[in-house]
C-alpha positions as CSV (number, residue, x, y, z in Angstrom):
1,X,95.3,9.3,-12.8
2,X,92.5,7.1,-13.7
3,X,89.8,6.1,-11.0
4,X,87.8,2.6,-11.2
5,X,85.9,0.7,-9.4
6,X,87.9,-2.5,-8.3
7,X,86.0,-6.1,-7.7
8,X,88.9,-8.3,-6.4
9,X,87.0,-11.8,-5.7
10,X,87.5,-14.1,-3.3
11,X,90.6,-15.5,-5.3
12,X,92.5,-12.8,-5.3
13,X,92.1,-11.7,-1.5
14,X,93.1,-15.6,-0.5
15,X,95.1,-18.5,-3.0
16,X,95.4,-15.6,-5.6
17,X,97.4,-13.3,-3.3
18,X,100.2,-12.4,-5.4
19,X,97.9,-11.2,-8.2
20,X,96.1,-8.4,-5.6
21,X,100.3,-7.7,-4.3
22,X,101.4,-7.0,-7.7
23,X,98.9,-5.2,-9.2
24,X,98.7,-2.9,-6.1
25,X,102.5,-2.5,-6.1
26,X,101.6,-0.9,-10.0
27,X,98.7,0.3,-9.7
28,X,101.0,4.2,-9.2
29,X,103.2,3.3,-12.2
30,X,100.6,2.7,-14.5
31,X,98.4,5.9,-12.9
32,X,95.5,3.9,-11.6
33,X,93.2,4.0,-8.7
34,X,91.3,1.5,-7.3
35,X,88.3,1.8,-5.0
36,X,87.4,-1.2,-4.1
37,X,83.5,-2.3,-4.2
38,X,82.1,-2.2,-0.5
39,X,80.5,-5.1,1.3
40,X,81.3,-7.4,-2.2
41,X,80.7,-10.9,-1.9
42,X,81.6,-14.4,-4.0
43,X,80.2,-14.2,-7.5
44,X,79.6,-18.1,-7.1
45,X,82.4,-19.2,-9.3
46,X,81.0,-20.9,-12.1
47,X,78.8,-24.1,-11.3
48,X,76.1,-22.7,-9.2
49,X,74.7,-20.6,-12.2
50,X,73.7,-24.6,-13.8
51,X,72.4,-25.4,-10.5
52,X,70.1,-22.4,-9.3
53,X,69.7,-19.6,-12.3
54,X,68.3,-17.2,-10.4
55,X,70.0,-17.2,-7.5
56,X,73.0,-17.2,-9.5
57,X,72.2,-13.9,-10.9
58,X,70.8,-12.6,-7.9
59,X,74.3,-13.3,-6.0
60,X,76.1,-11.5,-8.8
61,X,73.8,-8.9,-9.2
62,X,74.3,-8.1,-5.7
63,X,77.5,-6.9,-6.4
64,X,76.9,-4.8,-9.3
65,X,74.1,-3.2,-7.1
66,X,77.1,-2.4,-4.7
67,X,78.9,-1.1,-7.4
68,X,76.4,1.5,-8.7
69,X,75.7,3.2,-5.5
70,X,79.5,3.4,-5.7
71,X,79.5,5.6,-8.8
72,X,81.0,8.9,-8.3
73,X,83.3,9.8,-11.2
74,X,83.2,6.0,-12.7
75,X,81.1,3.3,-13.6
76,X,84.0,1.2,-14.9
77,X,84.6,-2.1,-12.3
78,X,88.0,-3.7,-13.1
79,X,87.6,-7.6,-12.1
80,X,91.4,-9.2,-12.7
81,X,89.7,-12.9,-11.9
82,X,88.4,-14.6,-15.3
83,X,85.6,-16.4,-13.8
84,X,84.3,-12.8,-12.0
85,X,84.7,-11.3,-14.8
86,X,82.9,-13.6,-16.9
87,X,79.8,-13.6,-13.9
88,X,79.5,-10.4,-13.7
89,X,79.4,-9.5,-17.4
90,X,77.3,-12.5,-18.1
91,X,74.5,-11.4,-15.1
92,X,74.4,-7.7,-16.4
93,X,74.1,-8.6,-20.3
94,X,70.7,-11.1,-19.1
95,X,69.5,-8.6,-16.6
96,X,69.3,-6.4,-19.9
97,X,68.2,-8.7,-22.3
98,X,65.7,-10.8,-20.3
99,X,62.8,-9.0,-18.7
100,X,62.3,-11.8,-16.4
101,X,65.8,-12.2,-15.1
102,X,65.5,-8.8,-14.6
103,X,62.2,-8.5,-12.4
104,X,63.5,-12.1,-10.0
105,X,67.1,-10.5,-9.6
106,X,65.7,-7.7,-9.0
107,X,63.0,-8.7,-6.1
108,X,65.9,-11.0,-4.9
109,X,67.8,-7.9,-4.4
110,X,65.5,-5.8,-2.8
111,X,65.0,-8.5,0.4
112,X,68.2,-6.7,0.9
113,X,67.3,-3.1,0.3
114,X,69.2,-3.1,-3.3
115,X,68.4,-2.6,-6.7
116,X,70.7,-2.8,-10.1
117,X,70.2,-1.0,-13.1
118,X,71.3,-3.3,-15.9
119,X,74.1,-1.2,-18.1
120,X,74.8,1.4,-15.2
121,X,78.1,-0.1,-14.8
122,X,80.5,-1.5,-17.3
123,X,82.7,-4.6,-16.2
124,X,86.2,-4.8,-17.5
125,X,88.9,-7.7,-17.6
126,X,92.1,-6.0,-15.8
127,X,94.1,-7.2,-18.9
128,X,91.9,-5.2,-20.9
129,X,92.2,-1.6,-19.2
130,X,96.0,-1.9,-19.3
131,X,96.6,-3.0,-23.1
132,X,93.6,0.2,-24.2
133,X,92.9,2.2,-21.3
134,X,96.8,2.3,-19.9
135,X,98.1,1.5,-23.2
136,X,101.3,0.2,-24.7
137,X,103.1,2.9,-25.2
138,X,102.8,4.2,-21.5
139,X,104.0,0.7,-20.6
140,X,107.0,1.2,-22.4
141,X,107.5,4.4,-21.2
142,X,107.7,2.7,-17.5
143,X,109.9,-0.3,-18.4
144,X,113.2,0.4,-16.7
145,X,114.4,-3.3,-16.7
146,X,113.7,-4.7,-20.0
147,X,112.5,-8.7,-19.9
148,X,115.0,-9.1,-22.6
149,X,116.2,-13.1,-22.9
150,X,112.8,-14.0,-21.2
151,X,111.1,-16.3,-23.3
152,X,107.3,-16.7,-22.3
153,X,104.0,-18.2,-23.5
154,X,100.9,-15.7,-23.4
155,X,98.1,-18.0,-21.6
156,X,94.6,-16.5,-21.8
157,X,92.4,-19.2,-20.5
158,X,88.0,-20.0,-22.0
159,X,86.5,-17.2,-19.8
160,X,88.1,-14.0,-20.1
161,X,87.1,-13.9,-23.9
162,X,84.5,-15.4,-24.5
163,X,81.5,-14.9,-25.1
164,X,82.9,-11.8,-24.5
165,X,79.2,-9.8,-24.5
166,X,80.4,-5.9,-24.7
167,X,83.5,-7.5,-27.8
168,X,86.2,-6.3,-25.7
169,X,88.7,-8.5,-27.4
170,X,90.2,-8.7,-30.4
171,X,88.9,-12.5,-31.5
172,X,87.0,-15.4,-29.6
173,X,89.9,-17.5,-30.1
174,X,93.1,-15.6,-30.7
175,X,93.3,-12.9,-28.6
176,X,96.9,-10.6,-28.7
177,X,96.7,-8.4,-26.1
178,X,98.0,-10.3,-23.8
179,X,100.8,-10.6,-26.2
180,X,101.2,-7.2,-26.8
181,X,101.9,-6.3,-23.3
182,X,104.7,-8.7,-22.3
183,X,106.4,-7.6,-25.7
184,X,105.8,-3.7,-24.5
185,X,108.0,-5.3,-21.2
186,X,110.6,-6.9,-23.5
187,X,109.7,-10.1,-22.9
188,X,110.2,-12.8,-26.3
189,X,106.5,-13.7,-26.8
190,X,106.3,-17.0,-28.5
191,X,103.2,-17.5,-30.6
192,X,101.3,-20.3,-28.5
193,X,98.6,-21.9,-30.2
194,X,96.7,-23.4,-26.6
195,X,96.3,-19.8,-25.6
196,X,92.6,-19.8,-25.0
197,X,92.4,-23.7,-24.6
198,X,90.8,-24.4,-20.9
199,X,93.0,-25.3,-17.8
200,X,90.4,-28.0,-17.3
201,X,88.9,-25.8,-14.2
202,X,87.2,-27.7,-11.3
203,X,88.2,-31.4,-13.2
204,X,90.7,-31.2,-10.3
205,X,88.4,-31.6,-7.7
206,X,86.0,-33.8,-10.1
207,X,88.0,-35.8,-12.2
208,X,91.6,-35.6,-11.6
209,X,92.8,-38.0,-14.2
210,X,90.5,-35.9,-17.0
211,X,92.0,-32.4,-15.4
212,X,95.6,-33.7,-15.4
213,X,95.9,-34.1,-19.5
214,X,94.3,-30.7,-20.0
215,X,96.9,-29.7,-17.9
216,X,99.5,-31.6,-19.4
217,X,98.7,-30.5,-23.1
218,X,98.8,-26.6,-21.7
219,X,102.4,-27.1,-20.1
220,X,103.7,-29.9,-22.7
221,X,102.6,-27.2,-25.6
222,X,104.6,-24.3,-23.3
223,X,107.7,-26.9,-23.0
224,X,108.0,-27.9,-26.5
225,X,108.1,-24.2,-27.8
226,X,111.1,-23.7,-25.5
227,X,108.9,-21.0,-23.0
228,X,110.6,-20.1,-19.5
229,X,107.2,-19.7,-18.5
230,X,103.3,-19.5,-18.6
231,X,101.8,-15.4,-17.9
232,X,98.5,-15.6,-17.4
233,X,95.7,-13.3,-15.6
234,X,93.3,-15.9,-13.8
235,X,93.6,-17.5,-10.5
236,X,92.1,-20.5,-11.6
237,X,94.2,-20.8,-14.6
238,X,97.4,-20.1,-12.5
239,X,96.3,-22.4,-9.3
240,X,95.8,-25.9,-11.7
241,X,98.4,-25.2,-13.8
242,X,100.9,-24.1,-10.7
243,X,99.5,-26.1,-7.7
244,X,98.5,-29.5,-9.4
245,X,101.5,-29.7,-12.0
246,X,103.5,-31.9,-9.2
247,X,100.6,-33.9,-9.3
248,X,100.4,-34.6,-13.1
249,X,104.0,-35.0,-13.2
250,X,103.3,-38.2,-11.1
251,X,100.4,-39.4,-13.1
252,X,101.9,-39.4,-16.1
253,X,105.7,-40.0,-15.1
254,X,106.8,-36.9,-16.8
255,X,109.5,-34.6,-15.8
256,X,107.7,-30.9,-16.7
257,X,109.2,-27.5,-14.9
258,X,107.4,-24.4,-15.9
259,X,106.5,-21.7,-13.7
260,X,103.5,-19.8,-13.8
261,X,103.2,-16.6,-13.1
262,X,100.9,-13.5,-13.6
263,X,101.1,-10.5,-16.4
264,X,101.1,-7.7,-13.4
265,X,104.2,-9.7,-11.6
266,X,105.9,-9.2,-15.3
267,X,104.9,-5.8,-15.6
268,X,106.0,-5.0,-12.1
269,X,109.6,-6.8,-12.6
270,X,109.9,-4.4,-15.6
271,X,108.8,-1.5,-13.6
272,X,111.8,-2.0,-11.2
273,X,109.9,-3.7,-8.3
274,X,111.4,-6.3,-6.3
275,X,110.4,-9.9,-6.8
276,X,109.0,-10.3,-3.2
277,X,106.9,-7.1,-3.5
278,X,105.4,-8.9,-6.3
279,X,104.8,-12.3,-4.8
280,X,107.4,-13.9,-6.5
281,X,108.2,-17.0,-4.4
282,X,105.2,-18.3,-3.2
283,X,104.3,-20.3,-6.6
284,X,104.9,-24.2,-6.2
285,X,106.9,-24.3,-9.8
286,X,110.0,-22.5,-8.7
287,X,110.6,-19.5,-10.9
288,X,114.1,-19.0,-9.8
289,X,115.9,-20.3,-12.8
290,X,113.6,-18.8,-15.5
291,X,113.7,-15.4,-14.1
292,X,117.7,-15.6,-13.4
293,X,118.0,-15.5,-17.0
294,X,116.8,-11.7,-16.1
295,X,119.5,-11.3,-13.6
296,X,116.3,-11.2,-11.1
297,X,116.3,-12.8,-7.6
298,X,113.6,-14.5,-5.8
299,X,113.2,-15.3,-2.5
300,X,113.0,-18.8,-2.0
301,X,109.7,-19.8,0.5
302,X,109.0,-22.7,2.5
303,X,105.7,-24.2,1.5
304,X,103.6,-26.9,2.9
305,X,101.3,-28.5,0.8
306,X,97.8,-30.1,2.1
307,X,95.9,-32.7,0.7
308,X,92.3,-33.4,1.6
309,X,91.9,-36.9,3.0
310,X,90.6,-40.0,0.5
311,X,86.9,-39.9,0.6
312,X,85.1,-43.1,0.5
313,X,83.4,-44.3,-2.9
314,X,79.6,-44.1,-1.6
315,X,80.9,-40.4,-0.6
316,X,78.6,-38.1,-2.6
317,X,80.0,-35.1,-1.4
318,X,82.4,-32.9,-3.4
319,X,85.6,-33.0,-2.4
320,X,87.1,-29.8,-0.5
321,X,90.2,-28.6,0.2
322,X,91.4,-28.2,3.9
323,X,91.6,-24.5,4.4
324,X,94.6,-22.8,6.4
325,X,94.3,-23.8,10.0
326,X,92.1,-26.5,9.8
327,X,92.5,-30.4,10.0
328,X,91.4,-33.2,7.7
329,X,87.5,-33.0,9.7
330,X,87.5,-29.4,8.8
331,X,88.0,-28.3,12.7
332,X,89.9,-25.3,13.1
């Protein structure tokens, strides 16, 4: 068995839940342990760091400060969320390279009785502990229901792989381990040439029209080369492609149907789980059809979709999304 230290993000404990469910319901297949970082907070997603530098760092770094007083038996902290990943990688590669990043994170850090160590701990995608760390051939050693007659499209996203600091990946712009894996589960693996094109990330919430063609290239380019389906490993990539393809359906009167699921629910399905163990069902694209080409079931799940209310032009305000229990004021 293989211990790590495990940074889930905010993502994957809330909108992301079926990406925590599967991987925990592998985690013993693939002979991992997870402990999970105490006290970890938000890494600040992605815009804060153009807003406030320091800070930035100082939020992330944080974490990794958590994460070294952790360190007994590994320094290795597995992040499955692409924009953690790439936070947490990009604080601990300017902590080391810049003195002066280093000194404010640092004096941020201890107002909170912390310190971090640039280097003590190395941050790893999820993705890539499974295709070198677990490797392919003990995947195929635990496939027991072959993805056989599943067609899919490998989606990578922009962050997991670039500018990939510590060169984890195979290539800045076509990566294959993602590809390797699903073809170690069966799976046919079509050669998609938008892998590491960009979901168009918070556009959504910014500028829907702009975020609804990125989206419509990604799952026009997945339609055309006859996938069943996206795999990915980031929430973010998974939620605009998932949750707001309804939406560019309407915008531009198109007809698109592909699921989008992540690499761990895959692996699991192969493994022998059960689709509801996995998480299967709670997506918006129904993944019913693709995966009955597998002879799998999945449980079909009610779901209730919220929109925020219009906000007025003069609004300056970001728009936010009404959270679970609350109304369109934000009252619970």
């Amino acid at each position: 068995m293989s211990k790590y230290l495990f940074y889930p993000g905010c993502s994957m404990t809330r909108s992301a839940r079926p990406y925590l469910d599967s991987l925990n319901a592998i985690r013993d297949d693939i002979d991992m342990v997870l402990e999970e970082v105490q006290d970890w907070n938000c890494c600040g997603a992605t815009e804060y760091a153009s807003v406030h530098r320091i800070p930035a760092h100082a939020l992330v770094g944080r974490n990794l400060a958590l994460a070294q007083k952790q360190v007994d038996g590994t320094n290795t902290v597995v992040v499955g969320c692409s924009a953690c990943y790439l936070n947490l990688t990009k604080t601990d590669h300017y902590m080391n390279k810049d003195d002066r990043v280093n000194v404010h994170v640092n004096d941020a850090l201890a107002a909170g009785g912390l310190h971090y160590d640039p280097g003590s701990v190395q941050v790893r995608h999820l993705l890539d502990i499974v295709a070198y760390e677990v490797g392919l051939d003990a995947i195929k050693r635990k496939v027991v229901k072959p993805l056989k007659g599943l067609r899919v499209a490998p989606y990578y996203g922009c962050m997991v792989h670039r500018p990939d600091f510590n060169q984890r990946f195979e290539h800045e712009e076509y990566p294959l381990s993602l590809d390797r894996v699903l073809k170690a589960l069966g799976a046919e693996v079509i050669d998609f040439p938008l892998k590491t094109h960009c979901c168009s990330g918070h556009m959504t919430q910014i500028s829907p029209p702009v975020a609804y063609e990125m989206i419509r290239r990604l799952v026009g380019a997945a339609s055309q080369y006859k996938a069943d389906m996206l795999v990915t490993l980031c929430p973010m990539c998974q939620l605009n492609l998932d949750a707001f393809q309804g939406d560019m359906n309407k915008h531009f009167r198109t007809a698109y149907h592909m699921p989008v699921v992540y690499f761990t629910q895959l692996m699991g399905l192969a493994f022998g789980h059960d689709a509801a163990e996995l998480g299967l069902g709670k997506e918006f694209v129904d993944t019913r059809a693709a995966l009955a080409k597998i002879g799998v079931e999945v449980p079909e799940e009610e779901k209730e979709v919220k929109r925020p209310s219009r906000r007025r032009k003069d609004d300056p305000s970001l728009p936010m999304p009404i959270m679970e229990g609350e109304d369109e004021e934000g009252e619970a």
